[in-house]
FIKOL-61317 format. One line per 3 residues: for each residue y, z, x of N, C-alpha, C. Coordinates in nm, 3 decimals, padded with zeros to 5 digits. Layout:
Y,Z,X,Y,Z,X,Y,Z,X  ...
//
This chain:
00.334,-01.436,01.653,00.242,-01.537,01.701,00.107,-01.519,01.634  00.083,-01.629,01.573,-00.107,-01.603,01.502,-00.162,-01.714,01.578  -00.284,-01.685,01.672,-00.322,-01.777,01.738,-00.435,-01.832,01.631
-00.490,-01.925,01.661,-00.563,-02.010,01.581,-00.728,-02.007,01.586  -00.749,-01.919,01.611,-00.855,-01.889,01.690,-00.997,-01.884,01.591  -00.922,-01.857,01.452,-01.044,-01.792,01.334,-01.064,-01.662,01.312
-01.011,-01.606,01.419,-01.025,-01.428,01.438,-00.920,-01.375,01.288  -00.931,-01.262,01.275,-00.863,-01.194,01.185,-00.756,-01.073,01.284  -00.636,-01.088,01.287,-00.545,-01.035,01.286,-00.399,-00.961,01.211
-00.425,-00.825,01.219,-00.369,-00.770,01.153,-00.211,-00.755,01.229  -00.080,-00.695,01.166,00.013,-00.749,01.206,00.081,-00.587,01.192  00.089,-00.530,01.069,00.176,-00.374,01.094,00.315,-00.408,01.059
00.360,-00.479,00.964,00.499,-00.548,00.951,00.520,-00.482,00.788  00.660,-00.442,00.772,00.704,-00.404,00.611,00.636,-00.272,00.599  00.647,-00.196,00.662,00.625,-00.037,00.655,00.646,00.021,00.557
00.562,00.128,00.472,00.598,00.207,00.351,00.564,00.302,00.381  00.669,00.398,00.362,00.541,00.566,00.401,00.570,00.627,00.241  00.491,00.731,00.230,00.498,00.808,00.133,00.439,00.957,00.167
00.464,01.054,00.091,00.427,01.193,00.103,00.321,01.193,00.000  00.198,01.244,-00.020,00.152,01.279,-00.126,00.033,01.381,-00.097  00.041,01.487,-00.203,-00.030,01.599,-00.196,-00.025,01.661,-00.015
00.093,01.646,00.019,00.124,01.702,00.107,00.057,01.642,00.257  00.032,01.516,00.240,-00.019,01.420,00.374,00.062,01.275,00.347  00.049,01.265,00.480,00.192,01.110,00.513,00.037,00.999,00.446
00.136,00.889,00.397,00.036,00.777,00.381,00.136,00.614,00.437  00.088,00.537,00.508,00.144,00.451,00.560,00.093,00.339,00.506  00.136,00.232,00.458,00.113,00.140,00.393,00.173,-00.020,00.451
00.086,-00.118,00.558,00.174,-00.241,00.618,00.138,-00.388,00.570  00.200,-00.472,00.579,00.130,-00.552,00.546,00.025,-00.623,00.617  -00.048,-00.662,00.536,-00.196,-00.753,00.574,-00.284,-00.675,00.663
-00.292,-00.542,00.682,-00.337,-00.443,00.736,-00.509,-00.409,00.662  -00.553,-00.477,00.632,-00.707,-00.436,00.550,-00.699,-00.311,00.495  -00.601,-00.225,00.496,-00.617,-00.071,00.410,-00.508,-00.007,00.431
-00.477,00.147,00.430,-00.382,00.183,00.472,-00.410,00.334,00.532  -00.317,00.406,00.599,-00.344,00.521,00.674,-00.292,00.603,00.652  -00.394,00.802,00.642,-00.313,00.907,00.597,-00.359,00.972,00.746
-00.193,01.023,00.727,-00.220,01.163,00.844,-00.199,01.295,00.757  -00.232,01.403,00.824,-00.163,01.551,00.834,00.004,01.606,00.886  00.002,01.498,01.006,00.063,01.573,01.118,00.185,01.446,01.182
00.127,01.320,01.169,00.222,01.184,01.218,00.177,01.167,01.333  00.052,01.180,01.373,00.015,01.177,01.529,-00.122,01.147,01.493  -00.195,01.188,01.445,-00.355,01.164,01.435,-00.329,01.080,01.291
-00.396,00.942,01.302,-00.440,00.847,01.174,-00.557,00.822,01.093  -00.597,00.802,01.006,-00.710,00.760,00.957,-00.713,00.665,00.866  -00.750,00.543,00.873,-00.765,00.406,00.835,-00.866,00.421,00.674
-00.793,00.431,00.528,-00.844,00.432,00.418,-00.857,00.262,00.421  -00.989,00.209,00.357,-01.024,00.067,00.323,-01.026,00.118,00.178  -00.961,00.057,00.057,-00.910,00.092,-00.066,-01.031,-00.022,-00.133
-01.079,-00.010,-00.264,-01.120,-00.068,-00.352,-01.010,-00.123,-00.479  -00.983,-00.209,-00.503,-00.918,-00.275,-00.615,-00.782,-00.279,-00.562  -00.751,-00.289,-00.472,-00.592,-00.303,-00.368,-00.598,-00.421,-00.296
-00.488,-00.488,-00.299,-00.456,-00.621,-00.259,-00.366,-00.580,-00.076  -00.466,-00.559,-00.013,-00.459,-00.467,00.094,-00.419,-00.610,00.245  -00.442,-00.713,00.219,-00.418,-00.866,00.282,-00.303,-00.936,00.243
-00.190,-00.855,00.144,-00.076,-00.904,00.093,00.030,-00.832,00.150  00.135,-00.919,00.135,00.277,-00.876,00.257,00.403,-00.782,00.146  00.432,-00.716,00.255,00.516,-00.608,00.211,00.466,-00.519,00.073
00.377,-00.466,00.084,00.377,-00.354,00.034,00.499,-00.247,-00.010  00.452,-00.199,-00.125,00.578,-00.099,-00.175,00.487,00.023,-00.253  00.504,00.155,-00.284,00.454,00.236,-00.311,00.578,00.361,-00.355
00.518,00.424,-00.473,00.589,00.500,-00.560,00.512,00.623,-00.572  00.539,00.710,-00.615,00.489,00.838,-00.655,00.546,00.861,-00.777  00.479,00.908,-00.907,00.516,00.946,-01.049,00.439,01.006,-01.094
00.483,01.100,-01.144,00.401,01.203,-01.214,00.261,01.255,-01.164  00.260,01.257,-01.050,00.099,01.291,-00.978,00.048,01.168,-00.927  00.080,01.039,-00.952,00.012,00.891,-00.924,00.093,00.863,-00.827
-00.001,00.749,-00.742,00.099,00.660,-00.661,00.085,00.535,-00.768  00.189,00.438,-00.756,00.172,00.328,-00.788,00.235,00.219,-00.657  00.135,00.074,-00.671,00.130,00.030,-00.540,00.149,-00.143,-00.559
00.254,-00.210,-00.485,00.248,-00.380,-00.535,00.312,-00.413,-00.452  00.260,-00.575,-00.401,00.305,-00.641,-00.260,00.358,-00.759,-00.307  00.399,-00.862,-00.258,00.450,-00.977,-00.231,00.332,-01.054,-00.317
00.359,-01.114,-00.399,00.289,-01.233,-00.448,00.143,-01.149,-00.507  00.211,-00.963,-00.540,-00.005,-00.979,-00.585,00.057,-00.987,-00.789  00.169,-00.993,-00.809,00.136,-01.022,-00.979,00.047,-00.911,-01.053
00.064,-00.782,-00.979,00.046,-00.663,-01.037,00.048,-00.543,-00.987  00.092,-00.438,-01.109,00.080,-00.289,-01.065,-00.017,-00.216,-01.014  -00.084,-00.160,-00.973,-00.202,-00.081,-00.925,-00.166,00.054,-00.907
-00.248,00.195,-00.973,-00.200,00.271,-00.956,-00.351,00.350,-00.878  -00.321,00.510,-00.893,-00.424,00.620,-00.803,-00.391,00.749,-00.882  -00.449,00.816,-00.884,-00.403,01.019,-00.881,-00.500,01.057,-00.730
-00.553,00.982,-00.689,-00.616,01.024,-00.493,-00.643,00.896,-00.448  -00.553,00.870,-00.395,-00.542,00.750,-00.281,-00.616,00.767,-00.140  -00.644,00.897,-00.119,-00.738,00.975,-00.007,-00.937,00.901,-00.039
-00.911,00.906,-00.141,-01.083,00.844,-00.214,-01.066,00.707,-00.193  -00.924,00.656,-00.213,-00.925,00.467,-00.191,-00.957,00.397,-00.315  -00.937,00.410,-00.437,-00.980,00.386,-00.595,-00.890,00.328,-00.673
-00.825,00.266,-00.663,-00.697,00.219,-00.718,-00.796,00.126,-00.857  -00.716,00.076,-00.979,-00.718,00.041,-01.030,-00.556,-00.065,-01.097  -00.583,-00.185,-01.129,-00.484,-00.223,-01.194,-00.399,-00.168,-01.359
-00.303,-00.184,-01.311,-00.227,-00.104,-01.487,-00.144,-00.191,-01.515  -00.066,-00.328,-01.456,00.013,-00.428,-01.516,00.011,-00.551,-01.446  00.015,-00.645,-01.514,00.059,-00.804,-01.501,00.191,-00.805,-01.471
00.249,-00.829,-01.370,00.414,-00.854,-01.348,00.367,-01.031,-01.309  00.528,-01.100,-01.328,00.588,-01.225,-01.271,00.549,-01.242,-01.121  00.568,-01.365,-01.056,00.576,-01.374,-00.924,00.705,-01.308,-00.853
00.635,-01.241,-00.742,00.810,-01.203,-00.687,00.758,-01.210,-00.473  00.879,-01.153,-00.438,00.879,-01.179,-00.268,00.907,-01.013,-00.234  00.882,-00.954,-00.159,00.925,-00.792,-00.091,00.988,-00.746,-00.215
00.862,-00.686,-00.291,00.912,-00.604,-00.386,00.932,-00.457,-00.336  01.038,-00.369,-00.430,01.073,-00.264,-00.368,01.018,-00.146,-00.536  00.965,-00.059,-00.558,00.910,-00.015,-00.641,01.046,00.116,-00.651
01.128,00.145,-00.789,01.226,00.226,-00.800,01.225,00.361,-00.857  01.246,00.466,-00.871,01.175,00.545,-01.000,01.393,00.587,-01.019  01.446,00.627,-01.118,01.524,00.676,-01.128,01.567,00.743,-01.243
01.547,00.911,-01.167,01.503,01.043,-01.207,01.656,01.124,-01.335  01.721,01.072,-01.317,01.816,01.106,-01.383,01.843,01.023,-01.555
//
């Protein structure tokens, strides 16, 4: 339900978690940022610079020390080496797509 109100509501839908440098990071859609814990019980709300943080389904990777990060309709890669600082930068132009799923395969 989105009431019509003008207000801004966030929703918590298309969940991503990831491990990195040894803290959980949660990633939802249309969520204004995303959240690291320690522990899975205490949160803290990162507001990211250069992250398309208002776009649906989020997906997130870990490679080689980086996260790399891309949602529904943002038409690009974005990567980090500290996602804890909130600094992302873009690294590719992709096509339009819907609930992208980001793959790495190690073999």
């Amino acid at each position: 339900f989105q009431p019509t109100t003008g207000e801004s509501f966030r929703e918590g839908a298309d969940p991503t978690m990831v491990v990195f440098g040894g803290r959980y990071l949660l990633f939802l859609s249309k969520n204004g940022g995303y959240y690291a814990s320690n522990d899975l019980v205490r949160w803290s709300l990162i507001v990211p610079t250069g992250l398309p943080v208002d776009d649906y389904a989020p997906t997130v990777m870990q490679m080689e020390g980086r996260l790399f990060f891309t949602a529904s309709h943002s038409r690009a890669l974005y990567t980090t080496d500290d996602p804890f600082k909130g600094e992302w930068r873009e690294v590719a132009t992709l096509p339009s797509y819907a609930d992208p799923a980001l793959f790495l395969d190690d073999d």
